[in-house]
N, C-alpha and C positions, 0 to 999 in steps of 0.2 A: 389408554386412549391417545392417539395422535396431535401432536402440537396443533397442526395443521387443522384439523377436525375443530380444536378448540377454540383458537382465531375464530372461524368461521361461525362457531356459537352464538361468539362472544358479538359478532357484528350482524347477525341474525336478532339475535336481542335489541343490542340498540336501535337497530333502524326497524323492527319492527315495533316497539315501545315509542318511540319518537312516532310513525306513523300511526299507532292507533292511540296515542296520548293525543294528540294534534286531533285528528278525525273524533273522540270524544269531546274534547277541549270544545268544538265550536258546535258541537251538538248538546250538551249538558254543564258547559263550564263559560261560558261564553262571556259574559260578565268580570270571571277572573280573567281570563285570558286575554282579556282587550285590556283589561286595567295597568297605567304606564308602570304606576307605584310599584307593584306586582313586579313586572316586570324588572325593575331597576332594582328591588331586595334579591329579588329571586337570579338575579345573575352574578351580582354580586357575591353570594353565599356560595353561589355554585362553580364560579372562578375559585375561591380559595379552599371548596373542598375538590376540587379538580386538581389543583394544585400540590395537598394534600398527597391524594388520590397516587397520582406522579411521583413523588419523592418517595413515598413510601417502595411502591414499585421499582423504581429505579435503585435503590439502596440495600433493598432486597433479592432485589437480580442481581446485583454483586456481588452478595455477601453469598448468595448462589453458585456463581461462578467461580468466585477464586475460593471457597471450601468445600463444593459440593460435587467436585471436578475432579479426579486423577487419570491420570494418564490421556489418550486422546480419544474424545467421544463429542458426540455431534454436539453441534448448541443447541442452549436451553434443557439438553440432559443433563441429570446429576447419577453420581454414581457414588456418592458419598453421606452418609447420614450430617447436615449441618446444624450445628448445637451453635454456634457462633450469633453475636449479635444475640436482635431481637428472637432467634430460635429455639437461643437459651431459657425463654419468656414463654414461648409459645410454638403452637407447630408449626401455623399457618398466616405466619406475618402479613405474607404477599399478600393470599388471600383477602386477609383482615382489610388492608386498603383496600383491592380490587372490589369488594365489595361494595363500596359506596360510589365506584364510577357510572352504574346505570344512573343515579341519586344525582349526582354531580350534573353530568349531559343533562336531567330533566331538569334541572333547575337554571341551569345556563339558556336552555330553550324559551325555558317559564312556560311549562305544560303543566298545569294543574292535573290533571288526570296522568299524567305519566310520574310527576314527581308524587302523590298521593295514592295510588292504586298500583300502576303499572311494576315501577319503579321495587316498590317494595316486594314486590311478587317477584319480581328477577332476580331479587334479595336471597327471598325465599327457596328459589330454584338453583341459587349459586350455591347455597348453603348441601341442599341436598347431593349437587355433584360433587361436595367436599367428601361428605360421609357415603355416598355410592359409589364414588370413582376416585375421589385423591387418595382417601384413609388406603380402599382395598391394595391397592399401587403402590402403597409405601408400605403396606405389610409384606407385600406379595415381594419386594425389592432389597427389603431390609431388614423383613424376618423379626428375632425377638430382638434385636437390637433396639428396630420401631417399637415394639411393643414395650419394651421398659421404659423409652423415651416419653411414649405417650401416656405411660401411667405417672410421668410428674409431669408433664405437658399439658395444657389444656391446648384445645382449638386455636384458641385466642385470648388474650389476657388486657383486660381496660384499667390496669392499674395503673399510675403516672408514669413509674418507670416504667414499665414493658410499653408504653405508648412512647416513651422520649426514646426509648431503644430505634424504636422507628423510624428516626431522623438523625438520629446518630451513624457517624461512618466508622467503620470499624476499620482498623488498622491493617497492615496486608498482612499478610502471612510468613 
């Protein structure tokens, strides 16, 4: 699947999550959603899983780039199986963050219906395009190499260390 396609997803989700969290919100949630309290937890929480969210991404897109790289090939391709970092932990580090940025945006908003309903369905839909389009991509690319990785690889791993892995910068190469 094209980078470009996925971008595009990925901003289809938010801004359609944001508008029909919002559009529920003051049909069925309205009470939360006017409430200041609300509001001032709920941005707060969602600034620093936002931030979260970001580091992990960003640390991961490096550790992308400078092992997952040889020779010259477009950005954002990898042509490299990366075991390094949090990889070594899990398959899908990136992932693993990017997952919680629909969560983040609904909470920074303070959308009751997007952070409680929406949100978690986008969750649900990220997850699916892990195992219907990232898994097949990285078999299809990498062959049994992928495949032994991933039989000691889980998806993702919430152990303390494979989570500290995720904020840790790994050395260059």
């Amino acid at each position: 699947m094209n980078n470009k396609f996925r971008i595009a997803v990925w901003f289809i989700m938010l801004a359609g999550g944001l508008t029909m969290g919002i559009a529920a919100d003051l049909h069925f949630f309205r009470k939360a959603f006017f409430s200041v309290y609300y509001h001032i937890i709920s941005f707060l929480v969602g600034i620093m899983l936002l931030r979260a969210v970001l580091l992990i991404s960003r640390h991961t897109g490096r550790i992308l780039a400078q092992y997952g790289r040889e020779g010259d090939i477009p950005r954002m391709e990898t042509n490299r199986l990366v075991r390094e970092g949090p990889y070594g932990y899990m398959r899908h580090p990136m992932h693993f963050g990017l997952l919680f940025f629909p969560l983040s945006i609904a909470l920074i908003v303070g959308s009751p219906a997007f952070t409680f309903i929406i949100a978690p369905l986008e969750m649900i839909f990220m997850l699916l395009m892990i195992k219907f389009v990232e898994e097949p991509e990285a078999r299809k690319k990498f062959g049994k190499m992928y495949d032994d990785y991933a039989k000691d690889k889980p998806w993702f791993c919430v152990k303390i260390k494979c989570l500290k892995s995720l904020f840790k910068k790994v050395p260059p190469a």
